[in-house]
N, C-alpha and C positions, 0 to 999 in steps of 0.2 A: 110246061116249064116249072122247075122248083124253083120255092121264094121262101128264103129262110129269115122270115123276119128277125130271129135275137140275131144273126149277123150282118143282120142291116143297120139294128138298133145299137149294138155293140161300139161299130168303130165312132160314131160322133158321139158316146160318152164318152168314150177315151178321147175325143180330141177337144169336147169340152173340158175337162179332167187336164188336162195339159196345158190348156187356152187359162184356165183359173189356176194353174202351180204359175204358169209363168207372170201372170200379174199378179198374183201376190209376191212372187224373188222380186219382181220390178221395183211394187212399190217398197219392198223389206230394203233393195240395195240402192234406195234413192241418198240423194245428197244427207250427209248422220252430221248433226253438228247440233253441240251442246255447251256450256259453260264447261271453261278451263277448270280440268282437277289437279290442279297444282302439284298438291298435295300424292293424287292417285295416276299421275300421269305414266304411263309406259314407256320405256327407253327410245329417244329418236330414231326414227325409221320405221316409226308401228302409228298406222293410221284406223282409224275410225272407218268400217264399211256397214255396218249392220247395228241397229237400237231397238230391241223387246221391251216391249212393258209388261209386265210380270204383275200375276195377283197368282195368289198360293199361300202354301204355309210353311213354317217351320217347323220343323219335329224337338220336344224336349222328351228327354226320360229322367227320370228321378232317381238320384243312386246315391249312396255314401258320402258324405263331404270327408271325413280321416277326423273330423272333432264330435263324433257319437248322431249328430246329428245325421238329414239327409236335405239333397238342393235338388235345383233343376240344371240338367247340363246338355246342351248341344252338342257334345263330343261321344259318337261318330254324329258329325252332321246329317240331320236327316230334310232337305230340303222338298219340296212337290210342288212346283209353279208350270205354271203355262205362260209363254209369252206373246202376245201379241202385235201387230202391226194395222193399221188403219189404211183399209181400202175401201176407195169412193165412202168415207165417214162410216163404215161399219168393221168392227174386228173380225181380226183375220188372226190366225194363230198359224206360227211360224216353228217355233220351238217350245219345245217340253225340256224343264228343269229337275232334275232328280240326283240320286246319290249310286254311282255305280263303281266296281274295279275297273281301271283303270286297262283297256283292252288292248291299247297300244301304245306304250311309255314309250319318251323322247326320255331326252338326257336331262331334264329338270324333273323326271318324276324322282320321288323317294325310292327308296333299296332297303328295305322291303313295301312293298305300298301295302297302304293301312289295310288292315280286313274289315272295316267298314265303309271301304270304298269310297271316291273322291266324288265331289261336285260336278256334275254333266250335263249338258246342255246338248241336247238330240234335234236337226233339225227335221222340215218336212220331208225332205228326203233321203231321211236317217244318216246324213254326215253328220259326227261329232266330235266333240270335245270336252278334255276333261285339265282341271285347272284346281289350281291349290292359290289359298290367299299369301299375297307377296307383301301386302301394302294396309292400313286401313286408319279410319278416321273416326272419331264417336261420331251418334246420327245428333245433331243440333248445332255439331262445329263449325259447318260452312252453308252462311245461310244461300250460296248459289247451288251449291253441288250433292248438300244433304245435309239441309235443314229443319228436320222433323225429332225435335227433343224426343227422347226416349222410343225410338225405334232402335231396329237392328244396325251395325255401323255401316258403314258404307266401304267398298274394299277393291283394292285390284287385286288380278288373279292372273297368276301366268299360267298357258297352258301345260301342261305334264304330259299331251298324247291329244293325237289327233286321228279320224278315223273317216275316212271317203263312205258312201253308202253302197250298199250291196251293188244298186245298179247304178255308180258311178257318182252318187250326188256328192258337192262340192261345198255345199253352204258353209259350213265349220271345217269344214277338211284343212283349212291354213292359217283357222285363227290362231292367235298368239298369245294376247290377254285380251282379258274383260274387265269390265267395270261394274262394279253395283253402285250406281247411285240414287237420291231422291228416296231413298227408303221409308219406309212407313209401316209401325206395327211389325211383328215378329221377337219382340224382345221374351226373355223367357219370363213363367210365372213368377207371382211373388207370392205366392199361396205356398200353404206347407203342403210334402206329399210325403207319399208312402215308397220305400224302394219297389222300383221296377214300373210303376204307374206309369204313363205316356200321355201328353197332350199338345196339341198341335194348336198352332198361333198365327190368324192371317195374316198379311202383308203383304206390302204390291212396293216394288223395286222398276228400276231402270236398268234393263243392262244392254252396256256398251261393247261389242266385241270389234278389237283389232287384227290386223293383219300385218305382216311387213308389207314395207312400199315398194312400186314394183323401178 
């Protein structure tokens, strides 16, 4: 008799593999509730399903100010986070944060979308979404929602395009907006540079992604 052990050993990785996606979406779509963003709150009918906790950085380049000098500026936003969720007290990483074109525009994206591409948020199972900021609030204004003086602001974002994953994942496939809240660190440099120099600035954020209600 032939015994092919790799296809013995094969199927119960993949069904651990499956057994660990699915508790971590459990614990990712457990009960999401946070302190009222007043201020950042999304249009009635869009609820809270999913909260990352995000550590990463922000991207600054240094270019031109138009009065001889040169600054630090965020514009194309260059973000790199990973988000997290906590299962059984150890992190789990859900989504990855980064800066992409925009793959599949809904009717709130820009005409021409920028060529340094929008804010994205990819999850485990490569559903995505991509979001431009609608809303935002300095970091130290509200000490429940984003109370850390002199980080990055805290912001809602509606989505611009949403994208199912190749094989069908759903995670971001029908968010609507996000939140950035609780922000910490990311602010740009206050050192002098030189044009075209680059440096990146960590910070750990909150983000809240809604959906319409069903």
């Amino acid at each position: 008799m032939s015994y092919n052990l790799s296809q013995q050993t094969k199927k119960p990785a993949r069904v651990r593999s499956l057994f660990v996606a699915a508790l971590v979406l459990a614990c990712a779509l457990g009960t999401v509730t946070h302190a009222a963003a007043e201020d950042l709150t999304p249009p009635p009918g869009n609820s809270a399903f999913l909260v990352g906790h995000a550590f990463g950085t922000q991207g600054y380049v240094c270019l031109p100010d138009g009065k001889g000098g040169t600054s630090w500026t965020i514009n194309p936003a260059r973000p790199e986070a990973t988000l997290f969720v906590k299962v059984f007290g150890q992190d789990a990483q859900i989504i990855t944060h980064f800066a992409s074109i925009d793959a599949n525009p809904n009717d709130f994206a820009p005409n021409p979308l920028p060529p340094g591409g929008n804010a994205t948020w990819q999850g485990f199972d490569t559903s995505a979404v991509w979001a431009i900021a609608v809303k935002s609030i300095p970091a130290g204004s509200d000490p429940k929602i984003c109370p850390n003086t002199g980080a990055i602001p805290c912001l809602l974002l509606q989505s611009i395009g949403n994208q199912q994953g190749p094989t069908g994942g759903r995670l971001l496939a029908n968010a609507t907006f996000v939140q950035r809240l609780n922000t910490n660190g990311g602010s740009a440099p206050t050192t002098a540079c030189s044009v075209g120099q680059t440096q990146l600035v960590p910070y750990t954020a909150d983000y809240y992604f809604f959906h319409k209600d069903e």
